[in-house]
Structure formats: structure tokens, C-alpha cells
BAVEX-236985 format. One record per residue (C-alpha): x, y, z; residue in three letters; residue number from 1. Coordinates in nm, 2 decimals, m for minus. Each point is the difference from the previous one (the first is absolute). Last residue first. Layout:
REC       X       Y       Z  code  pos
REC       X       Y       Z   ala  NUM
...
This chain:
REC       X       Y       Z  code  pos
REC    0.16    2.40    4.46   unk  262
REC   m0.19    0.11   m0.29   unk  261
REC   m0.32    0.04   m0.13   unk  260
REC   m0.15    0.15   m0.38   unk  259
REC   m0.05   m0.34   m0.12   unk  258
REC   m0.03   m0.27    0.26   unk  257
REC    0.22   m0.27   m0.03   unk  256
REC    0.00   m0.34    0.07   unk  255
REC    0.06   m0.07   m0.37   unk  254
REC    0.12    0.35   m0.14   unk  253
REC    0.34   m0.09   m0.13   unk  252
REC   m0.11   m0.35   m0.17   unk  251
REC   m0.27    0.24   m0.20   unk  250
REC    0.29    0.25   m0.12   unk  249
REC    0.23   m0.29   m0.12   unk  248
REC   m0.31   m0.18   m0.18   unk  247
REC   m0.07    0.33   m0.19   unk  246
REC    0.39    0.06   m0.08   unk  245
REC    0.00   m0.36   m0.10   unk  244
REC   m0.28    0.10   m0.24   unk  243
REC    0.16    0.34   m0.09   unk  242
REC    0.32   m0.15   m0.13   unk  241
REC   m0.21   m0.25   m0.21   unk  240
REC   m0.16    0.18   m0.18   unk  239
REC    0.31    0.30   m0.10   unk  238
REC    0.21   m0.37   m0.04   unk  237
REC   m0.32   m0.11   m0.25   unk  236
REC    0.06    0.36   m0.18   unk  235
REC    0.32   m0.02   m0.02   unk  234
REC    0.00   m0.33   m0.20   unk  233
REC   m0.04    0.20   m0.30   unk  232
REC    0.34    0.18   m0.04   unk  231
REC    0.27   m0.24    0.12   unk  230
REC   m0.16   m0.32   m0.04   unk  229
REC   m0.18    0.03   m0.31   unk  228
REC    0.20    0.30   m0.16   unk  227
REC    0.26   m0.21    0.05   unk  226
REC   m0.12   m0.32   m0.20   unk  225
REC    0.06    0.02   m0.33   unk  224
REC    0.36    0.13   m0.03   unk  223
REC    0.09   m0.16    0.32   unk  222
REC   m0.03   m0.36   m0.12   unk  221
REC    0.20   m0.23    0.22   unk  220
REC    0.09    0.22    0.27   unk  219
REC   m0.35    0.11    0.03   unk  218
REC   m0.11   m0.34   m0.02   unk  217
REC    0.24   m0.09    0.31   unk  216
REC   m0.15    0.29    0.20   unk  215
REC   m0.36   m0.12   m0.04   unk  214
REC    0.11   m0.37    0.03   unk  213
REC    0.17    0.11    0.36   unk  212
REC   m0.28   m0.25    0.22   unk  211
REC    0.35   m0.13    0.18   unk  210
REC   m0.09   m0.35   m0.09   unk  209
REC   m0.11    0.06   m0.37   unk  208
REC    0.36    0.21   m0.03   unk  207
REC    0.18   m0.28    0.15   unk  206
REC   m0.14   m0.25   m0.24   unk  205
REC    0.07    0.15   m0.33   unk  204
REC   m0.30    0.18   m0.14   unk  203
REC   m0.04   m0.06   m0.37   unk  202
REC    0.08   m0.38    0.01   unk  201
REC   m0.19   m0.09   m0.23   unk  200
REC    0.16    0.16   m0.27   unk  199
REC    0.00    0.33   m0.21   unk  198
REC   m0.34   m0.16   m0.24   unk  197
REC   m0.16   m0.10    0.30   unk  196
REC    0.09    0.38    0.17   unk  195
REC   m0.18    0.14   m0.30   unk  194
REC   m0.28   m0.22    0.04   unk  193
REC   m0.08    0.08    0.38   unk  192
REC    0.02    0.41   m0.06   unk  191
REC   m0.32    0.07    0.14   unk  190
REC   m0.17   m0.36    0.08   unk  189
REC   m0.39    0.06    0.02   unk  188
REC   m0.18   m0.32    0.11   unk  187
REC   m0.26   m0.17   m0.22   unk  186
REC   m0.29   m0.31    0.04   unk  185
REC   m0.21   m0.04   m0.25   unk  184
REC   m0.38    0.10   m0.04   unk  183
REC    0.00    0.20   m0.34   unk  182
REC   m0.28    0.17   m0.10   unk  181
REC    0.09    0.37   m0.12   unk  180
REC   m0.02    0.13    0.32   unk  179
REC    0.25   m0.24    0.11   unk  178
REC    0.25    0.07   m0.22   unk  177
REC   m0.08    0.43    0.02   unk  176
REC    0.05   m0.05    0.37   unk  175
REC    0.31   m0.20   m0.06   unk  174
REC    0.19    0.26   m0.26   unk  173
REC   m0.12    0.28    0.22   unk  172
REC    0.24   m0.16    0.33   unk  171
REC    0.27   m0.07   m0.26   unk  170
REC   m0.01    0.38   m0.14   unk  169
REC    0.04    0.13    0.36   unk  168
REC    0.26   m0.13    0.08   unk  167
REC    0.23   m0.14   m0.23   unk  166
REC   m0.08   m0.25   m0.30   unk  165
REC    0.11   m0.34    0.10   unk  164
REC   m0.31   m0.17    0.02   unk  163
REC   m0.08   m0.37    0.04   unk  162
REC   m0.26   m0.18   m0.08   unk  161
REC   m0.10   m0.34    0.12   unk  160
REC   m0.33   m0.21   m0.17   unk  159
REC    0.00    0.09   m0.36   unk  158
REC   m0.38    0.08   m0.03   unk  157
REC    0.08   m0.08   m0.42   unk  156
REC   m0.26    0.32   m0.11   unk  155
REC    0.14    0.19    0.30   unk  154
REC    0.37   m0.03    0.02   unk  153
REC   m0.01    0.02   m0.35   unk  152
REC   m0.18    0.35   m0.04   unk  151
REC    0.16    0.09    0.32   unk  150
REC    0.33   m0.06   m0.13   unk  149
REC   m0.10    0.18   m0.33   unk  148
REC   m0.10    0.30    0.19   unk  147
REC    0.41    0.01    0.18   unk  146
REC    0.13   m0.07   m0.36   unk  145
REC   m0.14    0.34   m0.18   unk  144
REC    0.32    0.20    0.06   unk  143
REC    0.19   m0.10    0.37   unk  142
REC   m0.01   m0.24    0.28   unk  141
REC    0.12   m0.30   m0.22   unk  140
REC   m0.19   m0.29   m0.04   unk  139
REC    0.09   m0.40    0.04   unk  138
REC   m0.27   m0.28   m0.04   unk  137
REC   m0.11   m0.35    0.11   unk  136
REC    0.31   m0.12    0.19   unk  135
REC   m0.06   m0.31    0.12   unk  134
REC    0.22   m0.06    0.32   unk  133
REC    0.12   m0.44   m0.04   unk  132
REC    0.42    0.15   m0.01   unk  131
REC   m0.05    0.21    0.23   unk  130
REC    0.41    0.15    0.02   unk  129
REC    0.01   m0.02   m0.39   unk  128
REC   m0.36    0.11   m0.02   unk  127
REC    0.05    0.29    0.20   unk  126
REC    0.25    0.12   m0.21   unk  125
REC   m0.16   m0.04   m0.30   unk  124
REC   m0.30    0.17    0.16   unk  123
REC    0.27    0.29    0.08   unk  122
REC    0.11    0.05   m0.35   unk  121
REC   m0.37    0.07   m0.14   unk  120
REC   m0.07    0.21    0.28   unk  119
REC    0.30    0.21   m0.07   unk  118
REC   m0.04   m0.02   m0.36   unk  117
REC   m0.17    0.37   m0.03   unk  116
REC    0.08    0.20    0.34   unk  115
REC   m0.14   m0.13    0.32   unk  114
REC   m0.33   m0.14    0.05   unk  113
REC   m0.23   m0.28   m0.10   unk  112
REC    0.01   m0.36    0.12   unk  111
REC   m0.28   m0.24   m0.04   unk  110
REC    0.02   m0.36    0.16   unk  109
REC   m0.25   m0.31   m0.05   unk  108
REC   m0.05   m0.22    0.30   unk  107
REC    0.12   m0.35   m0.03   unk  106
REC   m0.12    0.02    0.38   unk  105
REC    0.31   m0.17    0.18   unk  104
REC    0.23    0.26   m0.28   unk  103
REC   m0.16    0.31    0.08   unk  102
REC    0.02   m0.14    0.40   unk  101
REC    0.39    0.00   m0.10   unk  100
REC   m0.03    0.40   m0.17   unk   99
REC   m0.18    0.11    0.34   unk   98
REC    0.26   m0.15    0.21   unk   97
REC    0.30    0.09   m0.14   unk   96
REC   m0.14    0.37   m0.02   unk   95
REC   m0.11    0.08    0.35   unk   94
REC    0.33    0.14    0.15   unk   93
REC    0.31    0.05   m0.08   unk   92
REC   m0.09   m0.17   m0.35   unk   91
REC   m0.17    0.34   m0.07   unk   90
REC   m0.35    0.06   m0.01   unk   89
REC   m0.01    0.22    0.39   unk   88
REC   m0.10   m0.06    0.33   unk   87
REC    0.19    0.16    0.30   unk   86
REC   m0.19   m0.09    0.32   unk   85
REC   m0.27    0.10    0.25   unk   84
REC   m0.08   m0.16    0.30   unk   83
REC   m0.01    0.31    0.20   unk   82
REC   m0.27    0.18   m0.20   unk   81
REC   m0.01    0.25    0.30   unk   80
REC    0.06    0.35   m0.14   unk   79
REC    0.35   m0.04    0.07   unk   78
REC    0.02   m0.36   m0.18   unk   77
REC   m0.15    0.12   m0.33   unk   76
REC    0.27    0.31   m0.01   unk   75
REC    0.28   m0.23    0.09   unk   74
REC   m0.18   m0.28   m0.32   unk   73
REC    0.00    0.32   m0.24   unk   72
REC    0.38    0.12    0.06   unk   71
REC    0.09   m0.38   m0.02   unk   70
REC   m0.06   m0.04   m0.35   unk   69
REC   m0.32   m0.14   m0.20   unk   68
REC   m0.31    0.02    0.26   unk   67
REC   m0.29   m0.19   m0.12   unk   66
REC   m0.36    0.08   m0.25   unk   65
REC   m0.20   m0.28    0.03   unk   64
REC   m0.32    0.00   m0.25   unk   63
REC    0.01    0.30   m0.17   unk   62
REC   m0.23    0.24    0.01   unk   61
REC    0.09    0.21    0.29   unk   60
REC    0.34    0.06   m0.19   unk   59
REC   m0.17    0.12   m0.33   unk   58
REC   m0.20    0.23    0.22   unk   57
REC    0.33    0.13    0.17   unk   56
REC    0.16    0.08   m0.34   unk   55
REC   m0.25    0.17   m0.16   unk   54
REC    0.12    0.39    0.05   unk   53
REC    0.31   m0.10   m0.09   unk   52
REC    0.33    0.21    0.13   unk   51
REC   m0.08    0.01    0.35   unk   50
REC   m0.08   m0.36    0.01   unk   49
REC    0.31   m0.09   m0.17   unk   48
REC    0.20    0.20    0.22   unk   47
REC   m0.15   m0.20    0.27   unk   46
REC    0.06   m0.36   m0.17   unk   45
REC    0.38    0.11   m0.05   unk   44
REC    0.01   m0.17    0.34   unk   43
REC   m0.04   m0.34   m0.14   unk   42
REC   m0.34   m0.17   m0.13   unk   41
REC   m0.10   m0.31   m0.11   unk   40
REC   m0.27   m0.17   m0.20   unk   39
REC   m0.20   m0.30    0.02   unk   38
REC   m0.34   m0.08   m0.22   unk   37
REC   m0.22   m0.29   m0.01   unk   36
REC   m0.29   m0.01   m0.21   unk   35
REC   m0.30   m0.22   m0.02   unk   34
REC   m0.13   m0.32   m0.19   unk   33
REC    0.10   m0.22    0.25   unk   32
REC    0.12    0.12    0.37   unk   31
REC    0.33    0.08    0.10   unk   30
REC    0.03   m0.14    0.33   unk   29
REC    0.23   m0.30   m0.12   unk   28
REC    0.18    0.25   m0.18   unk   27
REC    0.13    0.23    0.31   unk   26
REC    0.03   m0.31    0.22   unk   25
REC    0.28   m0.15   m0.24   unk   24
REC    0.13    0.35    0.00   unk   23
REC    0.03    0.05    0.38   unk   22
REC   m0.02    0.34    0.10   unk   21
REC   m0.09    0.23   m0.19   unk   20
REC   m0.05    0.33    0.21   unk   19
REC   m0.20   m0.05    0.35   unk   18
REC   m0.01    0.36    0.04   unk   17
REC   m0.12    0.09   m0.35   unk   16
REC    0.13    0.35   m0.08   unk   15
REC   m0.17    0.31   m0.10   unk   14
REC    0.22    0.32   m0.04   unk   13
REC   m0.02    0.29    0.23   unk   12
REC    0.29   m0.02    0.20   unk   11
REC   m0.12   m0.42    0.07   unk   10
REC   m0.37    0.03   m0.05   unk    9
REC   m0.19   m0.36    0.09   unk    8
REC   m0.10   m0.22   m0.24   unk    7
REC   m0.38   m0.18   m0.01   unk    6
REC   m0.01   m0.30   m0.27   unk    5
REC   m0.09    0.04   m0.31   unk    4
REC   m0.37   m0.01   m0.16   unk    3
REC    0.08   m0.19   m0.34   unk    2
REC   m0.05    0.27   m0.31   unk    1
């Protein structure tokens, strides 16, 4: 494994404070022959910690791990991280440019995620709208096709990789890849092929702008995703409740001295 970069604890989970950044700088520091590994992480991120004993270390071992949703980048700014910024694999955000810098490179791209076909159906779609990408191999998340991605993505050292398989199984999926050999480069993308194969257009405008997306996918698909937003994220609002509480309590007390009054 690459020695990563220093993070900082935003409500217990590791973030990089300077995040991506640019992804035409983000490849040119990529270094031959090693690994390069971005994922991203959203206020479910605590309940994930809570619920997997390994999540954290996985985390710590990646590369650049960046705030995904605006609940993450308030809580990065109030304990100081105040240049931080939503980041996520979606064509809101990073995306365009990582598939067009695929494309300058004649890089090789591996997808793997989603139910079977949905990776499959996505390259197409991505070829269509990149016409020059070279799509090297598609996988589901599921059965025996995640181990065969690695297998391939391995043996062939297909250059970008990108994983759709939820948190925390994408985070494994990478840390198994590059323990196994390969020295690509690879972001995590959650549900990023499914919403390729609904449209680009996922989030319409006004809902990007607003920094709604949450709410807006829980309109769209509340079947799968309540239990997400209305039952999980509790425990980052129960986080981050008591951290503005703390920074509340602290800004009452400058020039103060405890246990005096006027």
C-alpha cells in the first residue's frame, strides 16, 4: 500500500482537507507503477462506522477520501477545514472531467457495480457521449463478478476503475485491487451507473444549486432510500448537533471566567 496523505477527523470519520481538487493535477501527480485511490463519503459515513468495525481503517487507506453532500462539507468547515467543498463521481461534479482526461490518456476503463447489465449498459452509454473512452470491461457488484473484475483489472492493469458498489463494499473492493497488484487509478461512485442508465441529467439544476439532491433522491426512489436518510442519517445529525453545541458553549465562555459573574 502507497503511504496516504494525513486527514483530519470530521465527526469521527477521516477526511482529506484539501479533497480532489483539480483532476488534471490529480493524474499528473499520480506516480508510475503505483496506485491512486479516491473515495467519498456522505453523512451516512457515521452510521457506517458504527455498523463496521473496519470501516475507518479502509478510509485511512485510501488515497483522498472527500466530502459527498453538504452535511459533511458544514461539519468540515466548523471544525476549521474552511475551504472545503462538495466532491462527488457524478456529472455534478467531478465526472465530466475524469471520463475526458480518460479519453486525452487513451486510458483503459473498468466499471463494476450495480445489478447484472447495469455496468454493461452504462459503458454503452458512456461511449455514445465519449465517443474515443475505451471501455475495457463491465462487472456487476454481485455473485462471483466483483473477483473477476479484479482478476482483469489486475492481470490487464486497466488504468481507471470505477466502482459503483455502495459503501462499504466499494472501499474493500479497492483495497483488495490494489493489494492484489494493481497500480490504477479508481474512485468509488455509489449509485453513479444507475443514474447513467436513468439520464444524465439526474439532478435538475435547481436542485444541484440548492444542495437538495438528498431530498430529491428520496423523492425519486423512496423505497430504497428512506431507511438511508430517515433512519441512518440520525446518527451524523446526533454528531453533528453536539459539535455545534461544543463550538456554541466555547464562543459563550471567551472572556469569561468560569464560575464568575458580574
Amino acid at each position: 500500500m502507497n503511504k496516504v496523505p494525513s486527514k483530519v477527523y470530521v465527526l469521527g470519520i477521516p477526511v482529506s482537507p484539501t479533497g480532489v481538487g483539480d483532476v488534471c493535477e490529480l493524474f499528473t501527480r499520480k506516480e508510475v507503477g503505483k496506485h491512486q485511490i479516491i473515495t467519498f463519503v456522505n453523512p451516512l459515513a457515521c452510521a457506517l462506522a458504527e455498523l463496521n468495525a473496519d470501516y475507518i481503517d479502509l478510509l485511512n487507506n485510501f488515497d483522498i477520501v472527500t466530502c459527498d453532500g453538504i452535511g459533511m462539507v458544514l461539519a468540515s468547515r466548523a471544525i476549521g477545514i474552511k475551504n472545503s467543498k462538495r466532491e462527488s463521481f457524478d456529472f455534478t461534479s467531478l465526472a465530466d472531467a475524469v471520463f475526458r482526461s480518460a479519453v486525452d490518456n487513451h486510458w483503459q476503463l473498468g466499471l463494476v457495480g450495480g445489478e447484472p447489465g447495469v455496468a454493461e449498459k452504462a459503458g454503452k452509454i458512456l461511449q455514445l457521449k465519449y465517443p474515443d473512452l475505451r471501455v475495457a470491461g463491465c462487472y456487476s457488484g454481485f455473485g462471483p463478478e466483483p473477483s473477476e473484475a479484479q482478476k482483469d483489472f489486475t492481470e490487464n492493469q486497466v488504468d481507471l476503475v470505477i466502482c459503483a458498489m455502495g459503501a462499504p463494499l466499494q472501499e474493500r473492493f479497492f483495497i483488495q485491487l490494489v493489494v492484489g497488484g494493481w497500480h490504477g487509478t479508481g474512485f468509488t461512485c455509489g449509485g453513479f451507473l444507475d443514474q447513467v442508465n436513468v439520464g444524465e441529467a439526474y439532478y435538475p439544476d435547481w436542485v444541484d444549486r440548492l444542495n437538495i439532491r438528498f431530498l430529491y433522491r428520496l423523492l425519486k426512489e423512496p423505497r430504497r432510500l428512506w431507511h438511508r436518510y430517515l433512519v441512518d442519517y440520525q446518527v451524523f445529525l446526533k454528531r453533528y448537533s453536539q459539535l455545534q453545541w461544543k463550538r456554541l458553549k466555547a464562543k459563550m465562555w471567551i472572556g469569561k471566567t468560569p464560575g464568575k459573574t458580574k
